[in-house]
C-alpha positions as CSV (number, residue, x, y, z in Angstrom):
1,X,9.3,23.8,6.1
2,X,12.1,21.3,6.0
3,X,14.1,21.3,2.7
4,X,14.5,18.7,0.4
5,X,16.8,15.8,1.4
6,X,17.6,12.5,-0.1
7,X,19.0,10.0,2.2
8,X,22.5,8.4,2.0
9,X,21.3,6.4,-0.9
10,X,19.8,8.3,-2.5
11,X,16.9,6.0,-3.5
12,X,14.6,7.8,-1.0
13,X,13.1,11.8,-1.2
14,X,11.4,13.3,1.3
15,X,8.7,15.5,-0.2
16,X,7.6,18.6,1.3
17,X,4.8,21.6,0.1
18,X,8.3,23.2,-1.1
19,X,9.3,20.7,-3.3
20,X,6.2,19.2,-4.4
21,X,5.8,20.7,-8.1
22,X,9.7,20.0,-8.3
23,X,9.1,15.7,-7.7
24,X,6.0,15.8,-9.2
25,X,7.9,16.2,-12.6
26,X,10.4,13.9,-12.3
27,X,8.1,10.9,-11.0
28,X,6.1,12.1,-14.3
29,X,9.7,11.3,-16.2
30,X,10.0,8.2,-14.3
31,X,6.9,6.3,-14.3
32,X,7.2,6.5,-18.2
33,X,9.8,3.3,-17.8
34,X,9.3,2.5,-14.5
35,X,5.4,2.0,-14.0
36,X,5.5,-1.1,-11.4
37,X,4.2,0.8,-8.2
38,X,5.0,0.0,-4.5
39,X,2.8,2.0,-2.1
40,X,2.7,2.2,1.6
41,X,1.2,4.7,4.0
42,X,2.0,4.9,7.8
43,X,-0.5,5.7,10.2
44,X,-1.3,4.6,14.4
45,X,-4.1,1.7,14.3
46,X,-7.6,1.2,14.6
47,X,-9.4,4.0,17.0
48,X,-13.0,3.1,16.0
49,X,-15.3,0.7,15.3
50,X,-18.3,-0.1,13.8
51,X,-22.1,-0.8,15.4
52,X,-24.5,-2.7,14.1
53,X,-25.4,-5.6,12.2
54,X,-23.1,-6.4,9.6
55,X,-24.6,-9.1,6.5
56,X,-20.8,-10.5,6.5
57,X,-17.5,-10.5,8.0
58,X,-16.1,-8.9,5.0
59,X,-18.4,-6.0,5.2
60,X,-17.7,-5.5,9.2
61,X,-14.3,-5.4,7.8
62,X,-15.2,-2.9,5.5
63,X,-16.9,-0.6,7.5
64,X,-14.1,-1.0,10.1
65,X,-11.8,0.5,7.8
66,X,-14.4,2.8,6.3
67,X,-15.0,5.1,9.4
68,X,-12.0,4.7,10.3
69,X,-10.5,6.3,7.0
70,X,-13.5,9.1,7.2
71,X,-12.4,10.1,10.8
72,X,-8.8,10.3,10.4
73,X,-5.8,11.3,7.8
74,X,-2.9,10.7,6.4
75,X,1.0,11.4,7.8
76,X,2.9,9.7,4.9
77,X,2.7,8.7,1.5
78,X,5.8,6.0,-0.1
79,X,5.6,5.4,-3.5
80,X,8.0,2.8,-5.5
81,X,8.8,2.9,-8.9
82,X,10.4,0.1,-10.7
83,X,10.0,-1.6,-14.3
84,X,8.8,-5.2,-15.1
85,X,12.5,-6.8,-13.9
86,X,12.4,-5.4,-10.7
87,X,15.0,-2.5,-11.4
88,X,15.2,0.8,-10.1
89,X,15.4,4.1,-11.8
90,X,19.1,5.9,-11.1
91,X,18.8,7.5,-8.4
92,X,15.9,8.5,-6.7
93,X,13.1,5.4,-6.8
94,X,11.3,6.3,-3.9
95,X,9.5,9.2,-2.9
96,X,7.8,10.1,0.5
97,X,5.2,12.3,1.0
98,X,4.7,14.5,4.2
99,X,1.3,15.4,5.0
100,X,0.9,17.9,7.8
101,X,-1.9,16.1,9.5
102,X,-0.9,14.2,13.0
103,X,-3.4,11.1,12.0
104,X,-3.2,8.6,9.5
105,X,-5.3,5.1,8.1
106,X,-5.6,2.1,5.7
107,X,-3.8,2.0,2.3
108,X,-5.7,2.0,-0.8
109,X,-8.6,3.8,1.7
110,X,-6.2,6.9,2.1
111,X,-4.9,6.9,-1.5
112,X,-8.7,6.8,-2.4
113,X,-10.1,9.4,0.1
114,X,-7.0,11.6,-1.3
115,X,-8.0,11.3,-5.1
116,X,-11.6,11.6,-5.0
117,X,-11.6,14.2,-2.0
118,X,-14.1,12.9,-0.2
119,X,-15.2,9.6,2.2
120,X,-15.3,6.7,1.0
121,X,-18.5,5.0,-0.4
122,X,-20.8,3.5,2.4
123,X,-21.0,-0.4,0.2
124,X,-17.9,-2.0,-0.6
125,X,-18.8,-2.8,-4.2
126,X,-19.1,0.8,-4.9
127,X,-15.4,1.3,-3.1
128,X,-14.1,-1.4,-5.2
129,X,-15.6,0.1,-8.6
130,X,-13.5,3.6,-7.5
131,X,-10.8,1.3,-6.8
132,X,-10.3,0.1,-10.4
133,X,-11.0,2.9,-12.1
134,X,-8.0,4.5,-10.1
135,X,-5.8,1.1,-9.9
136,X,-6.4,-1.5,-12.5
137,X,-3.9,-3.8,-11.7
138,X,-3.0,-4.9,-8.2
139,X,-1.1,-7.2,-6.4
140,X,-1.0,-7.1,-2.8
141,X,2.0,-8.6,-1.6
142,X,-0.1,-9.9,2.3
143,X,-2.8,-11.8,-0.7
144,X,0.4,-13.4,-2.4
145,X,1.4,-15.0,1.1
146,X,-1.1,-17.5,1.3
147,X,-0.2,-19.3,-1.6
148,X,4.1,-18.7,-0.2
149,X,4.6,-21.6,1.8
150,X,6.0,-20.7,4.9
151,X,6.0,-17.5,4.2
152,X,4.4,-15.1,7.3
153,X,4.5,-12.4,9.4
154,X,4.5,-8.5,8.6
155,X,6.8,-7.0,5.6
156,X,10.2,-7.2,7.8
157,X,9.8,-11.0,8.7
158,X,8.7,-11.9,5.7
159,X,11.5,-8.9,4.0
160,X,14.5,-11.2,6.2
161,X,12.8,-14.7,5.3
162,X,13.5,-13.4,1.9
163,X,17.1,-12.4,2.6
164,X,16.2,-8.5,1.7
165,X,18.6,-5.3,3.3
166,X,15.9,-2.1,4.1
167,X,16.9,0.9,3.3
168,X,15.7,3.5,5.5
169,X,14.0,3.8,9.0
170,X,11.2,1.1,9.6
171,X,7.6,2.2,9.7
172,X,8.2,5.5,7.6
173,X,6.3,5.3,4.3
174,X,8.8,5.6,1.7
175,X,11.2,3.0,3.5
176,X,8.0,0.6,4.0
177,X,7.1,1.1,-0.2
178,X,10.6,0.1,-1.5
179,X,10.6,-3.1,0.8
180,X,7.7,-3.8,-0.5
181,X,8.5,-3.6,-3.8
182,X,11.4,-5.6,-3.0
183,X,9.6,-8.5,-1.7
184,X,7.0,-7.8,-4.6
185,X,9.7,-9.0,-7.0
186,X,11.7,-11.7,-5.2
187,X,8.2,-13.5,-4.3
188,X,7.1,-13.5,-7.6
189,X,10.6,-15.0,-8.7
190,X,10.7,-17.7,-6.1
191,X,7.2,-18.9,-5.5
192,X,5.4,-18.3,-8.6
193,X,8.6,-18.8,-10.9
194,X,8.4,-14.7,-12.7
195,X,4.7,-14.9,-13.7
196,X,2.0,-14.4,-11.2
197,X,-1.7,-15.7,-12.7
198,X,-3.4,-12.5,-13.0
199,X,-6.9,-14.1,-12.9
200,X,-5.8,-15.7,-9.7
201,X,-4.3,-12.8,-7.4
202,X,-4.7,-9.6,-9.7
203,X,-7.2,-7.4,-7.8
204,X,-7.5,-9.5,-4.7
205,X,-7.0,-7.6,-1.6
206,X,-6.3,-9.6,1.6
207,X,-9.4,-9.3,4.4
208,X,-11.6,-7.5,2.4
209,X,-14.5,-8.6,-0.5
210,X,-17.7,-9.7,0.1
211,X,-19.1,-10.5,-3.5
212,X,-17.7,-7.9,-5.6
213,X,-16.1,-9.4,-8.8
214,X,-13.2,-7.2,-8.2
215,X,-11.9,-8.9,-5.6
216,X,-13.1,-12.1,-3.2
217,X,-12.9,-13.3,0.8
218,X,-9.6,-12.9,2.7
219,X,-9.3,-13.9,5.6
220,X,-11.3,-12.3,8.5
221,X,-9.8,-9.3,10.8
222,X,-6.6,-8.8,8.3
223,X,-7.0,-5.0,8.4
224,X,-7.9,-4.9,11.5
225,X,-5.1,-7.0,12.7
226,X,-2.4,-5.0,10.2
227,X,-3.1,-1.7,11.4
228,X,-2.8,-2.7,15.2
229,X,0.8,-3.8,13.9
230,X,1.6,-0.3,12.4
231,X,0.3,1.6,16.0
């Protein structure tokens, strides 16, 4: 097992099964100040899809990403930390989780499927309701776009239409997580002037939600369209 590194900048550790315990502490020092999470997971695309009839295109979506998650697991793990300003902890703000599995799949479906150790829920509603006990508040930086005028592509276009340096290799987790809690922060302070309307994109997910009061409709084939980026 590879030891633990942190890369030139230190902003970024790799996290192995040897150093686990030893980074679990110190994010549980650092999320004390520093609770403003940016998470990203990597993993290859789509490799099923769903049969059947579907009552929307919200819940094809869901199911889409549903077996997909249930079929497959996760390579990586990024997780961000930074406080209300947008600041970083010293040092190390971004840590990156190496699963041993070869297969990987959507976001918050992972980070679900990892917590509660098991698939996800067949209805949406009932994934959403896991959702926020888990997550509370989220902002998902693709929902955000559609009210940043001309403001588009994936998180490196929109990352250099927003004048912001990576750090790190491009599509590895950790790397992924800090730019997007880069872009998190510099959206919010130049389209929606440092205060996002939390009735109006707290909770939202883009391309999923078909009734549930948790979230409502994205547009059709995000996730589907986002993880064929990622392969």
């Amino acid at each position: 097992m590879p030891a633990a590194t942190v890369d030139h900048s230190q902003r970024i550790c790799e996290v192995w099964a040897c150093n686990l315990d030893e980074e679990m502490k110190k994010i549980r020092q650092v999320i004390r100040k520093f609770n403003y999470v940016a998470m990203d997971t990597e993993f290859p695309g789509v490799v099923a899809r769903p049969i059947g009839e579907f009552r929307s295109n919200a819940d094809y979506q869901y199911q889409l990403l549903r077996c997909n998650v249930d079929l497959l697991k996760i390579i990586q793990l990024g997780l961000t930390f930074m406080n209300e300003q947008g600041e970083y902890p010293p040092g190390t703000s971004t840590w990156q989780f190496n699963f041993k599995f070869n297969l990987t799949g959507y976001d918050f479906g992972y980070l679900i499927k990892i917590l509660t150790n098991s698939n996800l829920p067949e209805e949406e509603l009932d994934f959403f309701e896991i959702l926020r006990l888990f997550f509370p508040v989220i902002y998902d930086v693709k929902y955000l776009m559609k009210s940043c005028k001309n403001l588009k592509g994936g998180l490196q276009e929109v990352a250099e239409q927003l004048e912001l340096e990576r750090i790190g290799p491009q599509h590895q987790a950790g790397s992924d997580s800090l730019l997007t809690g880069m872009a998190f922060f510099k959206m919010r302070e130049m389209f929606f002037e440092d205060h996002i309307d939390d009735a109006k994109y707290c909770g939202h997910l883009y391309g999923l939600g078909s009734g549930s009061s948790y979230v409502q409709n994205g547009t059709g084939n995000a996730y589907e369209e986002e993880a064929n980026k990622q392969s």
